[in-house]
C-alpha positions in Angstrom: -0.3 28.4 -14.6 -0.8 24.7 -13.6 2.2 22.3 -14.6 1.6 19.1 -16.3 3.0 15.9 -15.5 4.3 13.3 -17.6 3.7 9.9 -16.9 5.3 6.5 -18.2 4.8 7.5 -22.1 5.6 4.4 -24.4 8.1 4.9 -27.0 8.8 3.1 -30.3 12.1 1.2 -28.4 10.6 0.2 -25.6 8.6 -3.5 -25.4 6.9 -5.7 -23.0 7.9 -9.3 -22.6 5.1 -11.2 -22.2 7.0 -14.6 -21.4 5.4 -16.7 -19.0 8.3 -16.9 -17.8 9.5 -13.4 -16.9 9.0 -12.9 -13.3 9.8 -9.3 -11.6 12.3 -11.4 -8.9 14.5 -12.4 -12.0 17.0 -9.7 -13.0 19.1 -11.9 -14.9 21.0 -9.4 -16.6 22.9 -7.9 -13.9 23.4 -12.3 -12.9 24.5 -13.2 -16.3 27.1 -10.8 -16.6 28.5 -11.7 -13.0 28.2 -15.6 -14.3 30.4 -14.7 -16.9 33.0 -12.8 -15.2 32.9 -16.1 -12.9 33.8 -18.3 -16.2 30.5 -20.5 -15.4 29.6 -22.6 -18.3 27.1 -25.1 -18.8 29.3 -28.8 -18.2 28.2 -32.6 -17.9 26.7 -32.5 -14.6 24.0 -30.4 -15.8 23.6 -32.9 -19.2 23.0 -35.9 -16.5 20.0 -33.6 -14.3 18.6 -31.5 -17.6 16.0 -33.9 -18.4 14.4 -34.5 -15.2 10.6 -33.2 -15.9 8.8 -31.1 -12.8 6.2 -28.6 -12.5 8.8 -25.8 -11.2 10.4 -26.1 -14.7 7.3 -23.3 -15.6 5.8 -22.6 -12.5 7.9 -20.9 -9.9 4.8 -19.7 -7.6 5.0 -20.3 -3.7 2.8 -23.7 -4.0 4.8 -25.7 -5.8 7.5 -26.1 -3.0 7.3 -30.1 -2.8 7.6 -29.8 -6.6 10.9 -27.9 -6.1 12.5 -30.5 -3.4 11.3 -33.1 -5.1 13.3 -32.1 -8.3 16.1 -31.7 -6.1 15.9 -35.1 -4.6 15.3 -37.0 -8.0 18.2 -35.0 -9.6 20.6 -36.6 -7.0 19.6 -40.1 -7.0 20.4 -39.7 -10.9 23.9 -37.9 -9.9 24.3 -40.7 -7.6 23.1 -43.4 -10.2 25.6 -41.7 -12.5 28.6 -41.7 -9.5 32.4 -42.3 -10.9 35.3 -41.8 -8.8 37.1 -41.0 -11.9 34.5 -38.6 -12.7 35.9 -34.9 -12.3 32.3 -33.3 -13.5 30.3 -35.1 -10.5 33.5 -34.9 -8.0 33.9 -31.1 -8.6 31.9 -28.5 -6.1 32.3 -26.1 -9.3 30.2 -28.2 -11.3 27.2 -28.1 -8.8 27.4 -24.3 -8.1 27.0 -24.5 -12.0 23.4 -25.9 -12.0 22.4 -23.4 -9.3 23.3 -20.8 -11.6 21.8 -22.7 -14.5 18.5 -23.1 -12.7 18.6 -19.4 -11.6 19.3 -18.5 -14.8 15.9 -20.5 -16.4 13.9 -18.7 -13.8 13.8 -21.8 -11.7 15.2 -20.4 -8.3 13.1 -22.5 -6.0 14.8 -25.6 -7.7 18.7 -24.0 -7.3 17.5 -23.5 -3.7 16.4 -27.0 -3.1 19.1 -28.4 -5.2 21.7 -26.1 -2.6 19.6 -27.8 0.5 19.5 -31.1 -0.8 23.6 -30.7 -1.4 23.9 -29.9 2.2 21.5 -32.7 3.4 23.6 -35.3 1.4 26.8 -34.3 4.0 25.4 -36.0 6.7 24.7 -39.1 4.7 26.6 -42.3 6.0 27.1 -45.3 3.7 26.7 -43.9 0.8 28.4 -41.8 -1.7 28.5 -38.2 -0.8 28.8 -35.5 -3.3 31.6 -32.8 -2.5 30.8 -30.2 0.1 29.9 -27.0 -0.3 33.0 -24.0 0.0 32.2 -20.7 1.3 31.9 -19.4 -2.3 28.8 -22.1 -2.8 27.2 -19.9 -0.1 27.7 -16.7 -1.5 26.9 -17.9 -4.8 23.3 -18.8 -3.3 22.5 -15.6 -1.2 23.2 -13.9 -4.6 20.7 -15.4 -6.0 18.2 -15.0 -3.0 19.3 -11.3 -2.4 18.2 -10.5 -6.2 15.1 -12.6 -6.1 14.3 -10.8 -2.5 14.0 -14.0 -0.4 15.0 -12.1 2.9 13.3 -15.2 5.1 15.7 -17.7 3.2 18.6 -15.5 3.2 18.6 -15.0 6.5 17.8 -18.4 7.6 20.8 -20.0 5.5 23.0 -17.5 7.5 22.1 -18.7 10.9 22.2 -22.2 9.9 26.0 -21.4 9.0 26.8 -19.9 12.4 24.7 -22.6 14.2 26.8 -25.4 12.3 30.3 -23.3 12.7 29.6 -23.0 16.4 28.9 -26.7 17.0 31.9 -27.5 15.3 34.0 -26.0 17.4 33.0 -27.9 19.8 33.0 -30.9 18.0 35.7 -30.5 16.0 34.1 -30.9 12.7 35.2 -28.8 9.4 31.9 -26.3 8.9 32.2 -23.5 6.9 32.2 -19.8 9.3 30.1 -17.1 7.7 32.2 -14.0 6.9 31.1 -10.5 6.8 30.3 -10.9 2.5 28.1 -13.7 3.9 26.4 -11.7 5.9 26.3 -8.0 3.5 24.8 -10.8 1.3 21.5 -11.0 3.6 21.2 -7.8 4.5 20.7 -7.0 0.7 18.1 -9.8 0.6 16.1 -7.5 3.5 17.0 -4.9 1.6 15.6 -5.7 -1.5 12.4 -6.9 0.0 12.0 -4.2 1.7 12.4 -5.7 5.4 14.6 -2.9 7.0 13.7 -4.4 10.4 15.5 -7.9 9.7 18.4 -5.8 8.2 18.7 -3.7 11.3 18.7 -7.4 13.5 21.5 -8.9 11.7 23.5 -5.8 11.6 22.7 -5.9 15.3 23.9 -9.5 15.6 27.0 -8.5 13.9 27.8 -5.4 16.3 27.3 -7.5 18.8 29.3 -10.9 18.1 26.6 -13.5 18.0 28.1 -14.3 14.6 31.2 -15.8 15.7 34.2 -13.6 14.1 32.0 -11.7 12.0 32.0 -7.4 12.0 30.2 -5.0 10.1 32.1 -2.9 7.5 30.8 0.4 5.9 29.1 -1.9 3.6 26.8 -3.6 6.2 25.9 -0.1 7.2 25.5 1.6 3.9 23.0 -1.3 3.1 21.1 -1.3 6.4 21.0 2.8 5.9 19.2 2.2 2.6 16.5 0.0 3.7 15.5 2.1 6.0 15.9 5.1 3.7 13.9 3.3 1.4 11.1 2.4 3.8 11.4 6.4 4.9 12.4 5.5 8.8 14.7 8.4 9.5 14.5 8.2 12.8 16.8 4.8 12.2 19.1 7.1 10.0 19.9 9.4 12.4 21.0 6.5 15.0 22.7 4.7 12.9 24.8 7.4 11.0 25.0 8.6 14.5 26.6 5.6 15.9 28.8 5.0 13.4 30.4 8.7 14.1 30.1 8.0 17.8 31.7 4.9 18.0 34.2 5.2 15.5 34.9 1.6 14.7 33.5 1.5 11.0 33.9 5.3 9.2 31.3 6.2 7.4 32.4 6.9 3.1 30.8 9.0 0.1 27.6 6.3 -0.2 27.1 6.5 3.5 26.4 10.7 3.2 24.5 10.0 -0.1 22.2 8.0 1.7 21.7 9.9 5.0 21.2 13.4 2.8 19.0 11.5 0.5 16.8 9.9 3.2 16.8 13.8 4.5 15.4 15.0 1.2 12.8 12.2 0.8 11.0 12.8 4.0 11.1 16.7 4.0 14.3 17.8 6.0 15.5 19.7 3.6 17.4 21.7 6.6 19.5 18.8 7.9 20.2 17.4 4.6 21.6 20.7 3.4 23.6 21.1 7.0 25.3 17.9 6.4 26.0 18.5 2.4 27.7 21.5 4.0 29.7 19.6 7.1 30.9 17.0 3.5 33.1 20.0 2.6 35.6 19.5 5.3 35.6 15.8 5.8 39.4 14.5 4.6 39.2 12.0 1.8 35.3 12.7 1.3 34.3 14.5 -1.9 31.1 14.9 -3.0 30.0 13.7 -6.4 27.1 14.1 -8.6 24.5 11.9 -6.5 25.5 14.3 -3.6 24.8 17.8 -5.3 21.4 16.1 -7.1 20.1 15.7 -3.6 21.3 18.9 -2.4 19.7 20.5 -5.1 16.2 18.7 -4.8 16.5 20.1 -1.1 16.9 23.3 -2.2 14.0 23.5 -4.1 12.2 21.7 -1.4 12.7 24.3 0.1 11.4 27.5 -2.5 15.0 28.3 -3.4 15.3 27.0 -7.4 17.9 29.7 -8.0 20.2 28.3 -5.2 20.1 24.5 -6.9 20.9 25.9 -10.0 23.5 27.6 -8.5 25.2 23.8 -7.3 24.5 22.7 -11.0 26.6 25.4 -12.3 29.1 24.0 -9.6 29.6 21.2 -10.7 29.8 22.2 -14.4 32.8 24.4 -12.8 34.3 20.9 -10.9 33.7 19.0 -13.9 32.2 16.8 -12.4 30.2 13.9 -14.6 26.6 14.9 -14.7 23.9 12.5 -15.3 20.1 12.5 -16.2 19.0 13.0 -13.0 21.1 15.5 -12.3 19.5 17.5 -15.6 16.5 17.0 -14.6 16.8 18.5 -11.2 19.1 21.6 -13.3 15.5 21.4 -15.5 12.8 21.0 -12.4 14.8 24.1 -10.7 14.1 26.4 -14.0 10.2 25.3 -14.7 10.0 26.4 -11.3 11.4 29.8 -11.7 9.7 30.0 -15.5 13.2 29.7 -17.5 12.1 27.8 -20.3 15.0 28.7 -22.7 17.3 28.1 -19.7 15.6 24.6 -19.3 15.7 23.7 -23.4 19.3 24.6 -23.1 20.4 22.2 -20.6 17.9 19.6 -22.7 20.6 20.7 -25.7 23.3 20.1 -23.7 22.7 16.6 -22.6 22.1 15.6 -26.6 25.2 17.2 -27.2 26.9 15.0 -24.3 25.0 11.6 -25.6 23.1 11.4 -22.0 19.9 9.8 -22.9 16.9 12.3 -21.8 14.5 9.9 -19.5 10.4 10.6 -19.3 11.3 12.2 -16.1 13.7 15.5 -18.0 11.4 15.6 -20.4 8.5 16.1 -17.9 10.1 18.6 -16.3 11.3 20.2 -19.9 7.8 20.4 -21.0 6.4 22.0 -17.6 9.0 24.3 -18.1 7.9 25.5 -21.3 4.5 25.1 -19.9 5.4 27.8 -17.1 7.0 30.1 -19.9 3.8 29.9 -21.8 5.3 28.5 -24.7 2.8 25.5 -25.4 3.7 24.9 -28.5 7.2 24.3 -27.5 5.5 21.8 -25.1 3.9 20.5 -27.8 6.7 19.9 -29.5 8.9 18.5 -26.9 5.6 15.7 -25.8 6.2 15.0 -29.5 9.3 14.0 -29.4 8.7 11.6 -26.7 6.0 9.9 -28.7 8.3 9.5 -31.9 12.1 9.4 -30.0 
């Protein structure tokens, strides 16, 4: 009996914003939330700048550049126009990573990014007043902003314009500030998140290799390069990475690093290896694996033709008490429409209701092909009306 598949069904809850300006590149959410764990709040530096019109204000696409810097300029000459030395607000670096965050925050990036180069540019500035220079937190504070907008060619460019400028310095004796591996776990998320797992692989590289002057790779740097090219399905680049970092011993690879490397298994077909190294995970010291590990062991397994074996790891972990999530149901769910346990499969749909773990399009797919399976269409039925009404 053929299985049917459910795809993105709209519910009552769910809504599209239609703001012109929403973007894809802005997850503000996530941002806010940091902002506020920062204590960033909106002071009198941003009053003095709020008013300057531009075109960026509602158009953020890749032809308004000269729009963008010339915001930025204009909103310094009226800083500088408005200069007090007894002004704290305009004397404060705090104050101007505020406005980045401000502009990032009004889906204005281009303008926080022009604003942070137009900061820098004003160093160098002789004669004049100079606003205060950038710390190493300003940096961060902008790569967090390109990483989650996916501007991989910025990101990476403002960190090689920090370890140009710190290795000058040192022969000039100037104060610049040195990248530090945050910095640099900053950019590789950028490549990351764009989806440029060669340009991640070349800074790691860079790292391993000293051109950034004091800078090393932690697990981090790894786990992130790992996922690009997991994401982009290059497994050949898994193997020799994860391979390296067990070769060479310097950075030991954690729980993420095996969730990745298994995963990337799973996604391209190798069920074999993936399962081989969920098994090798059971005798690593300090190295447990959690939920994300068994939902990937499981999804090999029945890659693989053998359901009843995956539902024998979800039974493991009910036994480990381990914290199971939706995807981990749904794999439990998948593994009985595949071996025609529907009342197995409405069960564990029971169960996760019970437990207040919301039931995504995905388990209820795999609930109704399970019912499908059994035969029991009504029950299918039944469960796609749910969806429709939830």
């Amino acid at each position: 009996m053929s299985s049917i598949t459910l795809r993105a069904i709209p519910t009552k809850k769910s809504s599209v914003n239609s703001s012109p300006k929403q973007h894809r590149n802005f997850p503000t959410r996530d941002y806010n939330r940091r902002n506020q764990e920062r204590g960033y709040k909106n002071d009198g530096l941003w009053v003095i700048i709020s008013d300057i019109s531009s075109e960026s204000d509602t158009n953020d696409s890749d032809d308004s550049h000269m729009d963008n810097r010339m915001w930025a300029k204009l909103a310094f000459e009226r800083i500088t126009s408005n200069f007090d030395e007894s002004n704290e607000t305009i004397n404060s670096i705090s104050s101007y990573e505020s406005v980045i965050n401000i502009l990032f925050r009004e889906h204005r990036w281009r303008d926080a990014w022009f604003f942070f180069n137009e900061l820098l540019d004003r160093q160098d500035i002789k004669n004049e007043w100079v606003p205060p220079a950038p710390v190493l937190n300003t940096y961060h504070i902008m790569l967090d902003i390109l990483q989650l907008v996916r501007a991989s060619n910025e990101a990476v460019n403002l960190v090689d314009s920090m370890n140009s400028k710190y290795a000058e310095s040192e022969f000039a004796n100037n104060d610049c500030i040195k990248p530090s591996t945050k910095t640099l776990n900053l950019a590789i998320t950028a490549c990351r998140r764009a989806g440029d797992w060669r340009k991640s692989i070349d800074l790691l590289t860079c790292m391993s290799e000293g051109r950034y002057i004091g800078v090393n790779p932690d697990v981090h740097s790894y786990n992130e390069v790992l996922s690009s090219c997991a994401k982009n399905k290059k497994i050949t680049k898994v193997t020799e990475l994860f391979a390296k970092m067990q070769s060479q011993g310097i950075v030991q690879p954690d729980l993420v690093t095996y969730n990745t490397v298994i995963s990337a298994y799973v996604k391209v077909g190798k069920s074999k290896e993936a399962l081989s190294l969920f098994d090798k995970m059971k005798f690593i010291p300090g190295i447990q694996p959690d939920v994300v590990t068994y939902t990937c062991a499981m999804r090999a397994y029945m890659k693989s033709g053998y359901a009843a074996k995956a539902l024998i790891l979800f039974e493991m972990m009910q036994d480990k008490k381990i914290n199971l999530d939706a995807f981990a149901y749904a794999s439990a769910i998948d593994a009985c429409a595949k071996m025609s346990k529907w009342k197995k499969a409405l069960d564990f749909l029971d169960e996760m209701r019970m437990k207040g773990i919301e039931a995504n399009a995905v388990v209820y797919s795999t609930a109704i092909n399970a019912c499908g399976n059994g035969g029991q269409w009504e029950r299918a039925l039944e469960l796609l009306h749910q969806v429709w009404v939830t």
